[in-house]
VOMITOR-127688 format. One line per field, with one value per residue (C-alpha): residue in three letters; x, y, z. Coordinates in Angstrom, 1 decimal. Layout:
REM residues N
type: c(ALA:...)
px: c(X:...)
py: c(Y:...)
pz: c(Z:...)
***
This chain:
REM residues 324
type: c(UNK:UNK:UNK:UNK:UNK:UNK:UNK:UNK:UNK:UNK:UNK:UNK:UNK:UNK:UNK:UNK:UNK:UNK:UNK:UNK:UNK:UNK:UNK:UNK:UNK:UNK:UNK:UNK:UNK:UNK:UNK:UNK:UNK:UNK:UNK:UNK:UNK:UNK:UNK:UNK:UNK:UNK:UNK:UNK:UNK:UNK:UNK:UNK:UNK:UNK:UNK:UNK:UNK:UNK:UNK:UNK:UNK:UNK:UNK:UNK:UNK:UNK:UNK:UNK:UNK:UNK:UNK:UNK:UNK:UNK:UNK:UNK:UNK:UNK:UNK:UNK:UNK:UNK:UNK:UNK:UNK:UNK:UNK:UNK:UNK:UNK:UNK:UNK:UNK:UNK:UNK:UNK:UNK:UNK:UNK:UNK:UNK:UNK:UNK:UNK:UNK:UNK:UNK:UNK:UNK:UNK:UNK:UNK:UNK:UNK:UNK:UNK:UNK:UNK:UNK:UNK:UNK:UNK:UNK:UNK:UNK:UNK:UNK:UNK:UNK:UNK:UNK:UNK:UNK:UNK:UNK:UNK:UNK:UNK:UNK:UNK:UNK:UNK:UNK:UNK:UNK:UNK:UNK:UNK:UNK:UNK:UNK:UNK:UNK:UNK:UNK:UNK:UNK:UNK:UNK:UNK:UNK:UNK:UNK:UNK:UNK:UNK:UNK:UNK:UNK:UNK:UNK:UNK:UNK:UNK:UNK:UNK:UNK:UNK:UNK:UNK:UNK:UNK:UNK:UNK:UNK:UNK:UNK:UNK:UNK:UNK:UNK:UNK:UNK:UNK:UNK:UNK:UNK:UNK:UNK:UNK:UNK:UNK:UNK:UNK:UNK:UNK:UNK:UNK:UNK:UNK:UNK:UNK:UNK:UNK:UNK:UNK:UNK:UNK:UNK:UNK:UNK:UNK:UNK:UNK:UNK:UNK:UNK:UNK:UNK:UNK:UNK:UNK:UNK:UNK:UNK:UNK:UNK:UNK:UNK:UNK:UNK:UNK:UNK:UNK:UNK:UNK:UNK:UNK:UNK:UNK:UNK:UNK:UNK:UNK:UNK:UNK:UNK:UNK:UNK:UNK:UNK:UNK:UNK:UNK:UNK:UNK:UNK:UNK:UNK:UNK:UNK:UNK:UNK:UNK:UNK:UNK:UNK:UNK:UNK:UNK:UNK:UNK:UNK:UNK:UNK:UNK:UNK:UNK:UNK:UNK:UNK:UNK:UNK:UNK:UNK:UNK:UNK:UNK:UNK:UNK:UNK:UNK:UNK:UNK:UNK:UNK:UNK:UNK:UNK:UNK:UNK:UNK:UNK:UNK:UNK:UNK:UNK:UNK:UNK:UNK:UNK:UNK:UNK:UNK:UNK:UNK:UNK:UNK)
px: c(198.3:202.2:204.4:208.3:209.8:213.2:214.3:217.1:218.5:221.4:221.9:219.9:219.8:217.8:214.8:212.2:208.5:206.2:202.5:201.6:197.6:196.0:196.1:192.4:192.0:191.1:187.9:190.4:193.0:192.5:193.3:195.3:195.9:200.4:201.1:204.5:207.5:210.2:213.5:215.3:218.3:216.2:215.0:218.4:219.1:216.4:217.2:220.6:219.2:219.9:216.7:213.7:210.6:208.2:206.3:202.9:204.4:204.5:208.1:207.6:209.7:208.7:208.2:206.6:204.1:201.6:198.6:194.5:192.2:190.7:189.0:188.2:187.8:184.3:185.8:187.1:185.9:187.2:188.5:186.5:187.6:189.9:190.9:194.6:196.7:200.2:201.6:204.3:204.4:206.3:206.5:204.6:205.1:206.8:203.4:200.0:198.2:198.9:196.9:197.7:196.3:194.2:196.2:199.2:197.7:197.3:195.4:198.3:198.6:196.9:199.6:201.7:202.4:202.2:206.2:206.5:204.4:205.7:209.1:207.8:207.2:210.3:212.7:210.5:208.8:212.8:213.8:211.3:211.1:215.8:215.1:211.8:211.3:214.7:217.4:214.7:216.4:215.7:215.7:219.3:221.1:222.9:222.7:225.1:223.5:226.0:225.3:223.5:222.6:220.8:216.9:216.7:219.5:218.1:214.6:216.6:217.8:214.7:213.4:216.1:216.0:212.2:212.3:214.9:218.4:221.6:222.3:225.8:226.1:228.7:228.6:230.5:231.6:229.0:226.1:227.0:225.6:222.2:222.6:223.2:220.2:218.2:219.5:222.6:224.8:228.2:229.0:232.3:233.6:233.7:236.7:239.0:241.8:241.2:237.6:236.4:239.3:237.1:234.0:235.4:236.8:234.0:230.9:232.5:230.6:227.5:224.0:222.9:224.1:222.5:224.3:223.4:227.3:228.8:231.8:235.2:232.8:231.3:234.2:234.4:231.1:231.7:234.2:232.1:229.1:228.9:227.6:224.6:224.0:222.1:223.7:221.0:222.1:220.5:222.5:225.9:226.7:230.3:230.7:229.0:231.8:233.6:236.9:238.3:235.7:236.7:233.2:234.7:233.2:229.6:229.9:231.4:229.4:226.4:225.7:222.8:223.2:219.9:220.0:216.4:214.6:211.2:209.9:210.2:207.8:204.0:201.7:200.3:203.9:204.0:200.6:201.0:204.2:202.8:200.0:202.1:204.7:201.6:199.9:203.7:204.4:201.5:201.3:205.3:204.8:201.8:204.2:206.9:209.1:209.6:209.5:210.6:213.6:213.9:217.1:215.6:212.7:212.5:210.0:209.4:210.9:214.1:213.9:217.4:219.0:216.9:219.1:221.9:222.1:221.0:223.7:226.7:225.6:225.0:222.0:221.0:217.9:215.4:215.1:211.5:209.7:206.9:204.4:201.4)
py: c(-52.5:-53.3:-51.0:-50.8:-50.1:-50.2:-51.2:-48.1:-45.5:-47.1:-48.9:-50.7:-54.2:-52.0:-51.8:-55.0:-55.2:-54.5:-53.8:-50.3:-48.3:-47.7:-44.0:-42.3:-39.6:-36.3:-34.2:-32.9:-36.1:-39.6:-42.8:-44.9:-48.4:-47.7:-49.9:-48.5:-46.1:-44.0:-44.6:-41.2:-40.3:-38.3:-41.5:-42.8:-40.0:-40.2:-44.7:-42.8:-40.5:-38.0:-36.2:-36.7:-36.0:-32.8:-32.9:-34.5:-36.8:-40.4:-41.6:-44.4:-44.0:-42.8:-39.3:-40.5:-43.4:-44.6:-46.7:-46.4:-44.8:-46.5:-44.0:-40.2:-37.5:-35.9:-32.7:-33.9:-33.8:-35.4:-38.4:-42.1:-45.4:-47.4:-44.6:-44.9:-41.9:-40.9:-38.0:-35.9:-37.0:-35.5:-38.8:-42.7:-44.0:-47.0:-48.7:-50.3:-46.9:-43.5:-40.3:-37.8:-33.9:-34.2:-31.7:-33.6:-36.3:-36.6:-39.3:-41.4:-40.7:-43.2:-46.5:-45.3:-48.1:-47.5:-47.8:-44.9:-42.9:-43.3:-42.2:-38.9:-36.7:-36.1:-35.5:-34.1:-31.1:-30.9:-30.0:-27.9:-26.0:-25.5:-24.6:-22.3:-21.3:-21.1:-21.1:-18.9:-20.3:-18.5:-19.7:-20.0:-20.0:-22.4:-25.0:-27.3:-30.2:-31.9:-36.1:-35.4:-39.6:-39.1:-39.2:-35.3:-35.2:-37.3:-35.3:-31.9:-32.3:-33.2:-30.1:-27.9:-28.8:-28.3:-24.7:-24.5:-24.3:-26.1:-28.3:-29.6:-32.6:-33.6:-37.6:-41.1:-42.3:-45.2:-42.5:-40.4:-42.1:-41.7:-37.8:-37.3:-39.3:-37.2:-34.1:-33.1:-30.9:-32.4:-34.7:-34.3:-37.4:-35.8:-38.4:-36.9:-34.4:-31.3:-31.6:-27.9:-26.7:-28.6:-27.0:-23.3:-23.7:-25.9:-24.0:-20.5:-20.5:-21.6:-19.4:-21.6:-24.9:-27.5:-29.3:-31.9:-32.1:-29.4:-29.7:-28.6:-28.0:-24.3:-22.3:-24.4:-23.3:-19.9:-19.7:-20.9:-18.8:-16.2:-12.7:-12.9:-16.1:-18.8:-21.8:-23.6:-26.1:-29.5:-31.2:-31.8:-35.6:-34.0:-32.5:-29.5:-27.4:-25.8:-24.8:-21.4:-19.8:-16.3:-13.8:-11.5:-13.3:-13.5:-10.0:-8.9:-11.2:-10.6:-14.2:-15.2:-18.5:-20.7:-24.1:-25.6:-29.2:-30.0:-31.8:-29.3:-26.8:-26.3:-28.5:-25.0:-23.9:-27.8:-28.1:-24.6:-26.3:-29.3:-27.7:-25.2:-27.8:-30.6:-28.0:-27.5:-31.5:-33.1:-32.1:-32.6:-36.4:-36.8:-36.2:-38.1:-35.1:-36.1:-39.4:-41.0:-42.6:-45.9:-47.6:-50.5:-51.9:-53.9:-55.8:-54.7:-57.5:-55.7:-52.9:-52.9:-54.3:-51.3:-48.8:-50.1:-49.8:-46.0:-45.6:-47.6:-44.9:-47.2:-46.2:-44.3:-42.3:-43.9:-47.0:-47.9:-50.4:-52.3:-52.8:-54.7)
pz: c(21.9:21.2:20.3:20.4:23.7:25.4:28.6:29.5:27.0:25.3:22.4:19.6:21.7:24.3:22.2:22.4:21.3:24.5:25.4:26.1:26.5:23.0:23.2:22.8:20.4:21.1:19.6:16.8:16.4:14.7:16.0:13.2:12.6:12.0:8.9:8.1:10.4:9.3:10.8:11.6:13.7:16.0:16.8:17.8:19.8:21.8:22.3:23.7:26.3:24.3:22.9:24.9:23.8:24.4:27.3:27.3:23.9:24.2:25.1:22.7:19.3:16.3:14.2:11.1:10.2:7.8:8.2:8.1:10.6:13.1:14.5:14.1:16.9:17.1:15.3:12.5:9.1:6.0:7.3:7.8:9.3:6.9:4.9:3.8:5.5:6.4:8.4:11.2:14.9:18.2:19.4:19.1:15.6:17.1:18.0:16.8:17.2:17.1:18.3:15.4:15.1:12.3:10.7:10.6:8.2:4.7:2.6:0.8:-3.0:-5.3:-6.0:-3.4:-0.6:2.8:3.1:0.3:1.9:5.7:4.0:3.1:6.0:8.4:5.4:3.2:5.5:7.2:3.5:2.7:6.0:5.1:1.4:1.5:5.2:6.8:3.5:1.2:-1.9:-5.0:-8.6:-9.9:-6.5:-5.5:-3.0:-1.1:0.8:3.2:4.0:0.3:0.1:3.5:3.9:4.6:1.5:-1.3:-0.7:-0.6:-3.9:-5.2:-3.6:-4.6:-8.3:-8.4:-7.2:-9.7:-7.3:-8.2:-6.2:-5.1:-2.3:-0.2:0.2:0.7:-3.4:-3.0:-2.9:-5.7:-8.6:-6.7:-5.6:-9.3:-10.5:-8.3:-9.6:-8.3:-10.8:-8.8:-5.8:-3.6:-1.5:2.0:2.9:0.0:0.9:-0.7:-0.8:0.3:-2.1:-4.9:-4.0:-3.8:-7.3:-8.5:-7.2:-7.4:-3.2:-2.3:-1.7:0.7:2.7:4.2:7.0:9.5:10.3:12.7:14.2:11.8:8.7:10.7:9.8:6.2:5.8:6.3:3.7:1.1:1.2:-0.4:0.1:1.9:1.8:4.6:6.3:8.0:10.5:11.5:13.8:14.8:13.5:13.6:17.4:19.1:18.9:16.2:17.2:15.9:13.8:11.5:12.9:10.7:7.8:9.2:9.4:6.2:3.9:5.9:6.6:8.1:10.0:11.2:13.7:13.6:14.5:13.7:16.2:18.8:16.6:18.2:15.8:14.6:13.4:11.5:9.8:8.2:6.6:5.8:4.4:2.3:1.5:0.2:-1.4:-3.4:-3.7:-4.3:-8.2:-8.6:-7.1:-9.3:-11.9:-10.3:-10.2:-6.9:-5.1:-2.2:-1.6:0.1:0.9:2.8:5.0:8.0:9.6:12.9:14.7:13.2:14.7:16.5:13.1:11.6:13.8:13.6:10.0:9.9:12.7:10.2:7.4:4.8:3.7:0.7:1.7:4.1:6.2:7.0:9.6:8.3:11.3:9.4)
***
């Protein structure tokens, strides 16, 4: 089969279209035909060297796909060849075929396209594991999303607002008009002097924060929560460290602070949440209470121009690969 490779860990120019072995399913996976592939910065990070896959996990790219079913292990029941589905991966999306846990597929809505639906699982179960699992947001509270035009932000909002949060975002100026379409009560431009001033006197503190940035905005964060409420951290876009940081507040507020990845979760751990979190969406997509969010999609001979524009932050939700 072909699938995406790259010749060392480095950047986007690395990456070329290569042969690799069609992978053979297991008694409880399917084998599908990949038809569409989200784009996600843990996919950068692990073109840099930087986060390698689990062990036994293809080392070819790729945490989401879309596409129809080539094959079905001997365990499996609901699922026939050339049926349309989409689902979670650890590793492989990049490629022809992928081996899938039958448990980490779902057949794709009716009128969706197989680009909407490959745009749906990586941000969409992130968000949902931050607001429900990690975050527990309650009705009412409210919640600030940091990098709020991102894929993992544009589906938090959604998410938020459906369970009936207030949501505030943090964002470039560019993406505001979208974050408030989506459902955002208020944006803040996270270039502007001032702006965590803004958000204390604006938000009155924040219940629970989403953030995918580290670094300088630790301590920020701190300040703004308020009494027992959760940060829940996904990455550190910002730096690893977080200079001088006040404990005292953890302490007194009785803050409760989370770091979490997804892909790293045992597929047990992941298809209870994707079942939980379908079982939640499914009716509110129907509806089109929620919907995914596509900035732009490249064929997969542009896959390199398709990093390179996640990595320059222009994008305004998700960046797909089209692999038909």
């Amino acid at each position: 089969m072909w699938a995406i490779q790259q010749h060392r860990a480095g950047s986007a120019g690395e990456l070329f279209i290569g042969t690799a072995a069609t992978p053979e399913p297991g008694s409880s996976d399917l084998l599908v035909r990949v038809l569409a592939a989200g784009v996600n910065r843990a996919d950068i990070l692990q073109r840099e060297g930087k986060y390698p896959p689990p062990a036994g996990i293809s080392d070819v790219l790729g945490l989401e796909f879309a596409g129809r079913v080539e094959r079905a292990g001997a365990a499996v029941e609901g699922f026939r060849p050339g049926d349309r589905v989409f689902g979670l991966l650890q590793g492989g999306g990049y490629a022809e075929f992928v081996r899938v846990p039958a448990a980490m597929v779902r057949a794709i809505p009716e009128g969706w396209s197989f680009e909407e639906a490959a745009a749906v699982p990586e941000v969409f179960l992130t968000s949902y594991q931050c607001l429900r699992w990690l975050g527990r947001l309650e009705s009412g509270e409210t919640l600030l999303v940091h990098a709020g035009g991102s894929g993992v932000g544009t589906a938090a909002i959604q998410l938020a607002k459906a369970m009936g949060g207030r949501v505030v975002v943090t964002a470039s100026p560019g993406k505001h008009p979208v974050c408030l379409q989506l459902g955002a009560l208020q944006a803040f431009d996270y270039r502007r002097p001032g702006m965590w001033e803004e958000l204390a006197d604006l938000t009155s503190g924040a219940d629970v924060i989403i953030d995918p940035v580290g670094g300088d905005y630790f301590d920020e964060n701190l300040r703004l929560l308020r009494p027992d409420g959760r940060l829940v951290m996904l990455a550190v876009m910002g730096g690893s460290r977080a200079g001088e940081v006040n404990i005292g507040q953890i302490v007194f507020k009785r803050l409760q602070i989370t770091g979490s990845t997804l892909r790293s979760r045992s597929v047990a751990y992941q298809s209870r949440l994707f079942e939980e979190f379908w079982t939640f969406a499914r009716p509110l997509f129907a509806e089109e209470k929620l919907r995914p969010v596509i900035d732009t999609v490249f064929d997969r001979e542009e896959v390199a121009e398709a990093h390179r524009y996640l990595e320059s932050n222009r994008n305004i939700g998700k960046v797909v690969l089209r692999m038909g």
